[in-house]
C-alpha positions, 0 to 999 in steps of 0.5 A: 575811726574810718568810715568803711564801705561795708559793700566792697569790704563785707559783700565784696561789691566793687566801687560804683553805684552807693547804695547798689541796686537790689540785684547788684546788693544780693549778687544777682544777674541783673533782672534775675527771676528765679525766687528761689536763688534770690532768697538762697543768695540773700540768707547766705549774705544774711548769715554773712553780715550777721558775722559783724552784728556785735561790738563797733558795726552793730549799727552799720551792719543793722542797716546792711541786713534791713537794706538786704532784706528790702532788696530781697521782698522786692524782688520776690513780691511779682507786682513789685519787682515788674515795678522796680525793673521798669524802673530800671529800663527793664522791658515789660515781658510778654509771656504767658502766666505759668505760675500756679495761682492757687493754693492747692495748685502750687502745692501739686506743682511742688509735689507736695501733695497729689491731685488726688488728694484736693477733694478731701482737703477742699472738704476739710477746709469748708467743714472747718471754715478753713482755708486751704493754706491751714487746711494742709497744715492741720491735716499734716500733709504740709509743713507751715512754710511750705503751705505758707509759701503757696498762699502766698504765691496765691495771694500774689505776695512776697514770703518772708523767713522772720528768723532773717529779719530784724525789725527796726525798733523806731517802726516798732514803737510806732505800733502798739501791741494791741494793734499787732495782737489783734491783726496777728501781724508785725512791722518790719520796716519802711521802703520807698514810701510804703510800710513793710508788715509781716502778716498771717494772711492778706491784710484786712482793710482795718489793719491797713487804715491802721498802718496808713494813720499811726505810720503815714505810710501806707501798708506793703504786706508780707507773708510768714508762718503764723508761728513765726509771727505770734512768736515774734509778737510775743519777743518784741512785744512782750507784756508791758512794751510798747502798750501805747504808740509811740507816734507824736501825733498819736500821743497828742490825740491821746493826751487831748482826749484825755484832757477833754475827758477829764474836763468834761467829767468835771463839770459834769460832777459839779451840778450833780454835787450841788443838786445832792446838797438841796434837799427837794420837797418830798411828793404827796406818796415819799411824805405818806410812806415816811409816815408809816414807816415812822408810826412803826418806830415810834411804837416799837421804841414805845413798846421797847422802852416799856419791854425794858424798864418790865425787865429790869423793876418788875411788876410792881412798877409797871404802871410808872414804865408805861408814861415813861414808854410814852415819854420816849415815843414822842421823842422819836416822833419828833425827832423823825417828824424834824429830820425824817418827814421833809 
C-alpha cells in the first residue's frame, strides 16, 4: 500500500514543508491571534479526520488528530504561542495588555454574568472556600465551560475541549491511576520536550514532580471541565487498569524495593524463630505466680477426683476415694512442676 500524504490528501495542504507549522496545519493566517478561530478551525479539522479513524489509517489518522491538537494548545496557551512565534521570526508586539485577567473579569467581559453580581459571588466563594471558577458553577450562573475557560484565561493556561482529544496509550501507561486519581488530572501526550496533562486547575508542585520523575519530561498543564476530566479518568482508567506505571525505570525501582524488602523481613524472622525455640530462665515474680496458679490446680484436680469417685461408689467408700484424690494431685503437681514451672 502506498504511503500517502494525509495533509494534501486529508487537509487539503499543498506540497511543501512535511510536518507544516501549526498555522499552516490548522488553515490559519500565519501568526493568527483570535483563540476562538483557532479552536473553530481545529474541531472542524478534527471532525474531519476523525472521518478515517477506522479500518487501514487508523493509526495514521491517530497521529494526525494528536499533531492537530498539539498544534491547537500551542497556540491558544499565551506564553507558548509568544514562544513559537519568536521561533518563527515573528516580531515580539509591543501592545498593551487588554485581556481580562480574572475570573470574574473575563466573565463580565463575555456578558456573562453582570458586575453587579461579583460581591455576592466573591461572598459565596469565601464562605465555602471556593474559587471563583466553582463559585459560578455551583450558583448556576455559568455553564462549566464557560467558567472553565475564564480560569484559564486567569491562570494564563490553554483550554482544552477533552471530547476532541485521544490520549496517547504509551503516555498513559506511564501514569498509574492513583496518580491521575489523587491530582484529578489526565495525560495527554508529549510535545516538544514538555508533558501535556489535562488538568482541574493550576498543577500542584507534587503532580508536577510526579510527571517530571515517571515521564522525564516536565509537565505543560491544560485546563478542562472537572467532569470532563473525572470521566476521562474513569474511561481510560477504569478499575484494574493501569494500577501500576508502566515505565522501566519505575518497575526496576519497584521490583528492588520489593526484593529488598523481602530480604530484609527475612532476616529479620530468623532471629525471632531461634529466639522463640530457647526457653528463657523465668524471673523470681513469672516462677512465684506459676507457682500459685499451680496450687490451685492441683487442689481443684485433688478435690475433683474425690468429687467424682463420691458420685460414682457413694458413702461407703468414701475413705478409699480420698488417697486416690491425693494420688492424682501429685500427679498434677509433677507434671506441672517438669513442664509448667521453668
Amino acid at each position: 500500500m502506498a504511503e500517502i500524504d494525509v495533509y494534501k490528501d486529508w487537509l487539503g495542504i499543498p506540497e511543501g514543508t512535511r510536518p507544516p507549522d501549526h498555522y499552516t496545519l490548522l488553515r490559519l493566517l500565519q501568526f493568527e491571534d483570535d483563540t476562538e478561530k483557532i479552536r473553530a478551525n481545529y474541531r472542524k479539522l478534527n471532525g474531519h479526520v476523525r472521518k478515517y479513524s477506522s479500518g487501514q489509517y487508523v493509526l495514521r489518522s491517530q497521529e494526525l488528530l494528536n499533531e492537530m491538537a498539539k498544534a491547537m494548545l500551542c497556540l491558544t496557551d499565551p506564553d507558548g504561542k509568544r514562544d513559537y512565534d519568536r521561533s518563527l521570526g515573528r516580531e515580539p508586539l509591543v501592545t498593551d495588555e487588554e485581556e481580562p485577567q480574572t475570573v470574574l473579569e473575563y466573565l463580565i467581559g463575555k456578558n456573562l454574568i453582570k458586575r453587579s453580581q461579583v460581591s455576592e459571588i466573591e461572598y459565596f466563594a469565601e464562605a465555602r472556600g471556593l474559587n471563583h471558577r466553582d463559585a459560578v458553577i455551583q450558583m448556576k450562573l455559568v455553564e462549566p465551560v464557560d467558567a472553565t475557560r475564564a480560569l484559564a484565561v486567569e491562570l494564563r493556561l490553554p483550554f482544552v475541549d477533552l471530547e476532541d482529544m485521544l490520549p496517547e496509550d504509551s503516555v498513559l501507561d506511564m501514569i498509574p491511576r492513583r496518580v491521575v486519581k489523587k491530582h484529578s488530572c489526565l495525560p495527554l501526550f508529549e510535545d516538544r520536550g514538555l508533558m501535556l496533562v489535562a488538568c482541574v486547575d493550576e498543577p500542584s508542585p507534587a503532580l508536577e514532580d510526579e510527571i517530571r520523575i515517571r515521564c522525564g519530561h516536565p509537565i505543560r498543564a491544560v485546563l478542562a471541565v472537572p467532569r470532563a476530566v473525572n470521566q476521562a479518568i474513569a474511561k481510560y482508567y477504569a478499575p484494574g487498569m493501569r494500577d501500576e506505571s508502566s515505565t522501566p525505570e519505575m518497575q526496576v525501582e519497584e521490583q528492588s524495593s520489593s526484593k529488598g524488602s523481602k530480604a530484609a523481613t527475612a532476616k529479620a524472622e530468623k532471629p525471632k524463630r531461634s529466639t522463640q525455640s530457647k526457653s528463657a530462665p523465668l524471673s523470681a515474680d513469672d516462677r512465684k505466680q506459676r507457682t500459685q496458679l499451680s496450687l490451685i490446680g492441683i487442689c481443684w484436680a485433688t478435690i475433683g477426683t474425690v468429687a467424682l469417685l463420691y458420685f460414682v461408689h457413694g458413702q461407703k467408700s468414701f475413705t478409699m476415694d480420698i488417697p486416690i484424690g491425693l494420688v492424682v494431685g501429685a500427679v498434677v503437681a509433677g507434671i506441672l512442676k517438669a513442664t509448667y514451672w521453668k
